[in-house]
N, C-alpha and C positions, 0 to 999 in steps of 0.2 A: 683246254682244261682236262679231257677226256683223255687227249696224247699223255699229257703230263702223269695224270693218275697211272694210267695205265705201266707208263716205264717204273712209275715209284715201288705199284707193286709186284715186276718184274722182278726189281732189283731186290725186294725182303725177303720174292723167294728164294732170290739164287744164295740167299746164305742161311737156309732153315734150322739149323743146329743153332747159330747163336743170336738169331730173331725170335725163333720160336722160346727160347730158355726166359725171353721177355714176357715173351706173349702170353704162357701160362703163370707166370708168376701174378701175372697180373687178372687173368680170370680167377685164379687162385684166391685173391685176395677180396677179388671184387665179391663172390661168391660171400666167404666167408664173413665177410663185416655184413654184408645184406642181408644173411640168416637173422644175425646176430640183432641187427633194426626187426627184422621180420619179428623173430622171437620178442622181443621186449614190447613192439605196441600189440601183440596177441595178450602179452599179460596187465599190459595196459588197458586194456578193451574189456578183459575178462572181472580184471577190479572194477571196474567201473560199471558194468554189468548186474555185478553181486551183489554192489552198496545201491543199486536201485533207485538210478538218478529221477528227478522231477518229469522224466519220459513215460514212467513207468506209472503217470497218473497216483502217485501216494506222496503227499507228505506226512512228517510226524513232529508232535507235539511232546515235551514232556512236562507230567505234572509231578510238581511239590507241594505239600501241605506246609500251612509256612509254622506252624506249630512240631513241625517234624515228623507227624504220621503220614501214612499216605494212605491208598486204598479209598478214597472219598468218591471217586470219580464212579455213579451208580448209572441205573439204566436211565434215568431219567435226564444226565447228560448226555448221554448218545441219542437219545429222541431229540434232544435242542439242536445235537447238529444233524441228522437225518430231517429236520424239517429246511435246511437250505437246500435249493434246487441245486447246486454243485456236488452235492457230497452224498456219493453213492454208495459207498461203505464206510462202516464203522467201527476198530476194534481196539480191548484197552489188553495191553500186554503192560510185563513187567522190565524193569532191565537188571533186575536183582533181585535174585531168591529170597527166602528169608533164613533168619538165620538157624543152626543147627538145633534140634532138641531133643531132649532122653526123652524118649517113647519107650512103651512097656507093651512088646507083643506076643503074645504065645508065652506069658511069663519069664521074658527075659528083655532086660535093656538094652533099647539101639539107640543109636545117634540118627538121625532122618533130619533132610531137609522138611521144611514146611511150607507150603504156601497158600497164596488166596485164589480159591478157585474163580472169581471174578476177574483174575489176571492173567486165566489162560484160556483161548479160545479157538485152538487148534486141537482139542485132545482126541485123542480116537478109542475112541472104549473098546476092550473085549469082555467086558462081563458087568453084571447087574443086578444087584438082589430087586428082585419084584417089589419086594415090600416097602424096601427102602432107598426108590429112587426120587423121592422128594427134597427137596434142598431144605431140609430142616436142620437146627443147628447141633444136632448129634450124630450126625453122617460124617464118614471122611472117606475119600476117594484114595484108592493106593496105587502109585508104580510100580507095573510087574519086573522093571529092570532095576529097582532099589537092589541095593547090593546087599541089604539084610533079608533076602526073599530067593531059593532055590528059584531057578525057572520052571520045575514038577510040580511048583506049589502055589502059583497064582491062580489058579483053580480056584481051590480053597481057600480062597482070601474072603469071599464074600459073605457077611451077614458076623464076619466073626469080630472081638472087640478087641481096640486100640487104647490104650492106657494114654492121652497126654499131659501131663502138670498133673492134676488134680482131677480131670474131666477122661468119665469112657466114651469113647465114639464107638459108631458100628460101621463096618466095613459094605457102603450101599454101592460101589464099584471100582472096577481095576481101570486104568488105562495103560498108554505106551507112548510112549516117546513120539514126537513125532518133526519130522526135519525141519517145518513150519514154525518150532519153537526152539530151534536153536541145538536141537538134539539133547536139551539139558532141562527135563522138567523136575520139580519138586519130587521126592517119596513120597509125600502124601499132602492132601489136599483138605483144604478148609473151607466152609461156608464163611461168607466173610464177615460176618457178624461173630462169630464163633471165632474165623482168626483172631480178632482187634480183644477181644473178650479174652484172651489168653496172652495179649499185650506183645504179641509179635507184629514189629512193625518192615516194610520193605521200602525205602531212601524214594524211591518215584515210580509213579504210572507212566507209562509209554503207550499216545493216542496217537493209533497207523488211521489216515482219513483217506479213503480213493475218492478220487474227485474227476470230476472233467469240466471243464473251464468255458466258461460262457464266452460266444463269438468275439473277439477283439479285448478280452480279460488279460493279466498279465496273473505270474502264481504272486509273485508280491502281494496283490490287492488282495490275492483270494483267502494267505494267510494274514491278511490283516482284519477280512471281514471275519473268520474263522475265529481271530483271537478277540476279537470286539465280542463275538455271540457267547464266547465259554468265560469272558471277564464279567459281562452284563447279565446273563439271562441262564446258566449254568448252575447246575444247585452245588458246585465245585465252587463257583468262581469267585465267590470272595472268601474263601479259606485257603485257596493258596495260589499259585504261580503257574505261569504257562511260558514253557521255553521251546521257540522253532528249531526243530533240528532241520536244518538243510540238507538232504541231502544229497544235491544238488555240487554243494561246496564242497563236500567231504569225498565226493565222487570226483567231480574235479581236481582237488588237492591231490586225491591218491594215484590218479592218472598222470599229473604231473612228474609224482614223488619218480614213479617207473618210469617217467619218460628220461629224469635225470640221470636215474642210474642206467638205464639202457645207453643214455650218450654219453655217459663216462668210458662204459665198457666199448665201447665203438668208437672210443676215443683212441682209448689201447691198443686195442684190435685195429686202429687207422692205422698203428705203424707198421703194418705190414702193405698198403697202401702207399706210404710214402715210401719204402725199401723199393717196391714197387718202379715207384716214379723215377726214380734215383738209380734204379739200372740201367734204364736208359744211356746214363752219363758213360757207364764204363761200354755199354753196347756202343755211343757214337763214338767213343776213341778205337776200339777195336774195329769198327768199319774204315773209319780213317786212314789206319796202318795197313788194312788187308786191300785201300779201293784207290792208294796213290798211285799206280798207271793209270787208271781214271779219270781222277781228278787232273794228274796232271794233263792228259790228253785232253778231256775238256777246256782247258783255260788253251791250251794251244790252239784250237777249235777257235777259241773266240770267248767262252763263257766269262762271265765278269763273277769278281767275286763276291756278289750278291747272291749272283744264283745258285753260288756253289753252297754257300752259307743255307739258302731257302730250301734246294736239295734234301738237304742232310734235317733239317730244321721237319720239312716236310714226310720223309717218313718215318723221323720219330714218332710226328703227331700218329700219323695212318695206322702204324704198328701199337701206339699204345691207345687208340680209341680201337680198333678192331680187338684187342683186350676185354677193354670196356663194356662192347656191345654185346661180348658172346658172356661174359661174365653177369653183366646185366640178364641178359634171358635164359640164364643158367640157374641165377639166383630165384628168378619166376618159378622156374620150373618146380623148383625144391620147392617153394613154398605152395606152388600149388598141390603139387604129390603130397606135403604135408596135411593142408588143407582136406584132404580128402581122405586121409585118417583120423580127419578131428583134432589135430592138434592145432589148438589157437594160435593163430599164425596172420600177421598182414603188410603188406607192402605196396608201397604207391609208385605211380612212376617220378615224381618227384624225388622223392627218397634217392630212387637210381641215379638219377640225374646229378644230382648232389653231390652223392658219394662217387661218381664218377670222374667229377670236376677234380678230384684228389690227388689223382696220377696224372691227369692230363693236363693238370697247369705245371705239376713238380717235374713233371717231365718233358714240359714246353721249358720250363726256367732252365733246368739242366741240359737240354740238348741246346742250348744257345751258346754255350760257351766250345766245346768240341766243333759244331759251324762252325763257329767265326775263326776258330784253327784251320779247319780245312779248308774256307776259302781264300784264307792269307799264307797258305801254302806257297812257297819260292817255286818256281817250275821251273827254274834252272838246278834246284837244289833238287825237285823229285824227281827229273830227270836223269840228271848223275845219278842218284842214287839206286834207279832202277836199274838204268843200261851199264853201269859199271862193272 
């Protein structure tokens, strides 16, 4: 076996010009589609990441008031569920601002988002009038990046009054955006007795719960115990609705979504893989015509025409798996050098494997038919033909 290998790859190097024109096409290719996997599960990875699957210890609830308002969901719901030994955190965010309204500031008309300061729980204050940081229902909190507001002037935002509907509020602090809420908070903010009193309403409450799961618990059970506590025992829970959002599913879902379209695109980018495979064909005819004193010599020798077939059969394979291999740890390479720029990036060795088998079988099928030419080669006729 060792003799055999050894003349096989004797003879690919004695014609390096039209072996080698194989051999790169096919690291070439190999390289190229393996980014191409590499790149699409990084973005697979990163989606999935970001929608913040059931690893990540949180699921989320959303509430409707079946009357149509929402904003019910008080403190006295979050104590129902901080008293289960599972659930460690509590917070009610919104999934929808409210809607736009004429405010009167500094004597002149703006349009401003509105919202329930009960619905946001990530704010990061830069400022605060002393007097009036009581959550009384004449307060209203202002965005210093509202786009009716200079950045030189949130300074001076505090203690001064807000004209809305019919009602003046006083200006008792600023806040800022903050990435924790989506980079999209309201302009200004409302005590939420104060919001509903001015009959602005926002479509559902969104309940983020961290939890951690009792020994041998499943998450099923734990949003079933969860939705049993805020249907039964919840001062929510018989005014409206409570919907599981998965996120889990949705993480899953969109992991897939990228994984299809990464295998389309690598479907595409395969047919440079089968081109690939398929050079082979024109490399085993052109070894053929260039290796008849060879060939003929061997069958004079003795050779049968099996082995002349296996020959030819066998350093296709050699030639287009040494390809493979150097393309395979070409493609690591990149994505490790990537990797260590930080760009999301990943690849298995299966993946390699896989997309290996591409050229190596199209180029196993195509080198079989040139074989079976050259060991049913006449050795009377390659003879003539060479000594004449």
């Amino acid at each position: 076996m060792k003799y055999f290998l050894r003349n096989r790859i004797k003879t690919l190097l004695a014609f390096p010009k039209q072996n080698g024109a194989v051999l790169i096409s096919v690291i070439v290719a190999m390289i190229s589609v393996l980014a191409i996997i590499a790149t699409g599960n990084g973005m697979a990875d990163g989606i999935a990441n970001q929608l913040k699957p059931a690893s990540t210890k949180k699921i989320s609830f959303l509430y409707s008031n079946k009357d149509g308002n929402s904003g019910n969901l008080t403190s006295e719901d979050i104590a129902c569920l901080r008293s289960m030994k599972e659930v460690r955190k509590v917070t009610i965010s919104s999934d929808t601002d409210s809607a736009n309204q004429n405010i009167d500031f500094n004597n002149s008309q703006q349009q401003a988002t509105v919202g329930n300061i009960n619905r946001f729980n990530n704010l990061k204050m830069v400022g605060s009038h002393k007097k009036l940081t009581d959550n009384n229902s004449s307060n209203v909190w202002i965005n210093r990046g509202a786009s009716w507001i200079r950045p030189s002037e949130y300074k001076g935002l505090l203690g001064k009054k807000v004209l809305i509907g019919d009602q003046e509020f006083n200006v008792a602090g600023v806040y800022q955006t903050s990435l924790l809420d989506g980079g999209d908070l309201p302009d200004v903010i409302l005590p939420a007795t104060t919001f509903h009193q001015l009959g602005l309403k926002v479509p559902h409450d969104e309940l983020d719960i961290h939890f951690q799961l009792n020994k041998g618990e499943k998450l099923p059970t734990l949003e079933d115990k969860i939705l049993h506590r805020l249907t039964n025992f919840s001062a929510a829970g018989g005014a409206g609705d409570f919907l599981v959002l998965d996120d889990t599913m949705l993480s899953s879902s969109m992991h897939k979504l990228v994984k299809h379209i990464s295998t389309f695109i690598v479907f595409i980018s395969s047919m440079s893989l089968i081109v690939s495979g398929l050079s082979i064909l024109n490399n085993s005819y052109a070894n053929i015509a260039m290796r008849s004193p060879e060939i003929a010599l061997r069958r004079v020798l003795g050779a049968s025409q099996k082995k002349i077939r296996n020959q030819f059969i066998a350093e296709s394979i050699l030639l287009l798996l040494t390809g493979v291999i150097i393309g395979g740890v070409g493609a690591k390479l990149v994505v490790t050098v990537l990797a260590m720029f930080k760009v999301k990036v990943s690849l298995d060795l299966f993946q390699i494997c896989m997309v290996g088998l591409v050229p190596l079988c199209i180029g196993f099928i195509a080198s079989v038919g040139p074989a079976n030419i050259a060991g049913k080669k006449n050795i009377t006729t390659l003879l003539r033909t060479e000594y004449s």
